[in-house]
C-alpha positions in Angstrom: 18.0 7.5 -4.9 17.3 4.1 -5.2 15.3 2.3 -8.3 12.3 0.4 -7.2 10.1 -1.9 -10.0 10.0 -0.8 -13.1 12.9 2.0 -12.4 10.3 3.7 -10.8 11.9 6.0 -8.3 11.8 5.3 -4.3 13.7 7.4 -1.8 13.2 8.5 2.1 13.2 5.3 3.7 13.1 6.4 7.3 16.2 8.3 8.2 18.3 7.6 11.6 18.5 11.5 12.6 14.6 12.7 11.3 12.5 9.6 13.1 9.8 11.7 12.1 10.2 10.4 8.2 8.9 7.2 7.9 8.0 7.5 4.7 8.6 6.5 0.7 8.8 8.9 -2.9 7.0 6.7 -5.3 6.9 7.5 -8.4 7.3 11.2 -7.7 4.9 11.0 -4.8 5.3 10.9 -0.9 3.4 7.6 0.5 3.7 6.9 4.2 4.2 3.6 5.8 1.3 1.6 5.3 0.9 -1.8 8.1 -1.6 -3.8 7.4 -3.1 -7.1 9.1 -7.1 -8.7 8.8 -9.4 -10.9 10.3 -12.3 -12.6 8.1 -14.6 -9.5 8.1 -12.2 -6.4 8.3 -9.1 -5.4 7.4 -6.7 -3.2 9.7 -4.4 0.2 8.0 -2.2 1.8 9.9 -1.1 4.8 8.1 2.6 6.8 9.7 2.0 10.1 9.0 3.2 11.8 12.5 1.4 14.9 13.6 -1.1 14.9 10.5 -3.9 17.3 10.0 -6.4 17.8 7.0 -6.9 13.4 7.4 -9.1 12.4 4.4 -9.9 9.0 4.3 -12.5 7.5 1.3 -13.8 3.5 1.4 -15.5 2.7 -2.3 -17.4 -0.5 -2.5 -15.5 -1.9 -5.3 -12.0 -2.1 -2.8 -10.9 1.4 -3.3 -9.0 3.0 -0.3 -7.7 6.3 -0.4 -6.1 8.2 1.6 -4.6 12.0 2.3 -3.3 14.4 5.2 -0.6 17.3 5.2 2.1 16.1 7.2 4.2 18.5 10.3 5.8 20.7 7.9 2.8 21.2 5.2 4.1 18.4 3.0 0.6 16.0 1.8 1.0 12.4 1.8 -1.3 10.6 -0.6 -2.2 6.7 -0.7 -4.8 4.8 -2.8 -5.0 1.5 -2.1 -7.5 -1.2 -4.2 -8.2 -3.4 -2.1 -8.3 -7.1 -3.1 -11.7 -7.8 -2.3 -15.2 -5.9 -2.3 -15.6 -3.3 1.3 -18.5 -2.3 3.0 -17.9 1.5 3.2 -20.4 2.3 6.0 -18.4 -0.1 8.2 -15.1 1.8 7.9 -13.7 3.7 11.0 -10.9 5.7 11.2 -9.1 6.3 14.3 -6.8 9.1 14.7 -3.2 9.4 16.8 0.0 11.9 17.2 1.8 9.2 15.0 -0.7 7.1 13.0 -4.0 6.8 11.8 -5.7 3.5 12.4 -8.4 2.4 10.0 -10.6 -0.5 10.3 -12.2 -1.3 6.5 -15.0 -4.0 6.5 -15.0 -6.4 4.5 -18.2 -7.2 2.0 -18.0 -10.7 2.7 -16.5 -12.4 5.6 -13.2 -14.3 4.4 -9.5 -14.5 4.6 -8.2 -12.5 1.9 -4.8 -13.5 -0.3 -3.1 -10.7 0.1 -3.9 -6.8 0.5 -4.5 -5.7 -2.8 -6.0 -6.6 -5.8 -2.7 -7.1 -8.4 -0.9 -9.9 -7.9 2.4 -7.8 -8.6 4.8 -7.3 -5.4 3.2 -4.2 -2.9 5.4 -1.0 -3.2 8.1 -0.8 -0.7 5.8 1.3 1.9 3.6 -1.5 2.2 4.0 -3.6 5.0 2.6 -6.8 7.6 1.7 -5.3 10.7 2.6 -8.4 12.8 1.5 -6.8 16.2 -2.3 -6.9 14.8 -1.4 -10.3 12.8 -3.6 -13.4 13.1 -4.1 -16.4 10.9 -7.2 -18.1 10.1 -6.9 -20.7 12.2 -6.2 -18.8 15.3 -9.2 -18.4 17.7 -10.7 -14.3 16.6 -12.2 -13.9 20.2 -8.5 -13.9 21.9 -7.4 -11.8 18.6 -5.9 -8.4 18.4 -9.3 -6.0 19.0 -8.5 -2.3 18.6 -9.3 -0.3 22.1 -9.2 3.6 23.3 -5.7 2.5 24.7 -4.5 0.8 21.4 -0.9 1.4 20.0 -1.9 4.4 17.7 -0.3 6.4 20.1 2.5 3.9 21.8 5.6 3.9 20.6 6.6 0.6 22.0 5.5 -1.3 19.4 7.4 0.6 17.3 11.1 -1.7 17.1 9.9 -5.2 17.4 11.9 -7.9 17.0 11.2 -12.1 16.4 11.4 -12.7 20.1 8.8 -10.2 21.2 6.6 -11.7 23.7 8.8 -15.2 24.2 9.5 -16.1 27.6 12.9 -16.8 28.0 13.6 -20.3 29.8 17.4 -21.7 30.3 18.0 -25.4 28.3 16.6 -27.8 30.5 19.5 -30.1 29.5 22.3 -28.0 31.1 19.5 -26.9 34.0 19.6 -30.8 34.8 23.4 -31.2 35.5 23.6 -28.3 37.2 23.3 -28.4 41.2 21.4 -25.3 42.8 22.3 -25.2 46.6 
């Protein structure tokens, strides 16, 4: 068991031989990974819960975000988020997968957010950037990550990544010049 803030609990941090437990006890609760990434008017959560059934997901205008579903073996996973700014419920969609749950929350005003959530006290350990969906402000929206009926919800791919994904790799043009090619 390890001690997170406070000396709150936190244990099951995904374990090599059950790939299927990607997931955190906090404070006596089971919270599944949480990715999360925006753009001025929404904010993406992608929720781990592999195989989930029963999904319940609640948007409240005031930034509220909750979440539940009964994982493979009958175990629920709960997580309530709030949110740092106001949300637009009637523009949140949820998108379901074998091994996530996708959900797209609107934001009430268009704007680049500080963080995720409201305190300005470090997110729990299951909270994390989802750099695959990532952009910053000044990056062009219209050749942004968009969310499509062959998104990742389902690929696995993009589950390891690693700083060099998507670099092309090019030899040192120094050593390239020396070198005669015949």
């Amino acid at each position: 068991m390890i001690l997170g803030r406070g000396g709150h609990s936190v244990s099951g941090f995904g374990n090599p031989s059950r790939p299927d437990r990607d997931f955190v006890v906090w404070d006596g609760n089971r919270q599944p990974e949480v990715l999360w990434a925006q753009r001025s008017d929404r904010v993406y959560l992608t929720v781990s819960v592999p195989d989930a059934r029963g999904i319940s997901v609640n948007c409240e205008p005031e930034g509220i975000f909750s979440f539940s579903a009964i994982g493979p073996n009958g175990e629920p996973f709960n997580v309530s988020l709030e949110l740092y700014g106001k949300i637009a419920p009637q523009g949140c969609k949820t998108k379901t997968g074998l091994r996530n749950i996708l959900c797209t929350v609107m934001k009430e005003q268009k704007g680049w957010w500080k963080r995720l959530l409201k305190s300005e006290e470090k997110p729990a350990p299951y909270i994390k950037v989802d750099w695959y969906k990532w952009c910053d402000e000044d990056e062009d929206e219209s050749e942004a990550y968009q969310p499509s009926d062959e998104d990742s919800v389902n690929n696995d791919e993009n589950e390891e990544s690693s700083d060099d994904e998507g670099m092309l790799y090019l030899p040192d043009l120094e050593k390239a010049r020396g070198t005669n090619f015949k």
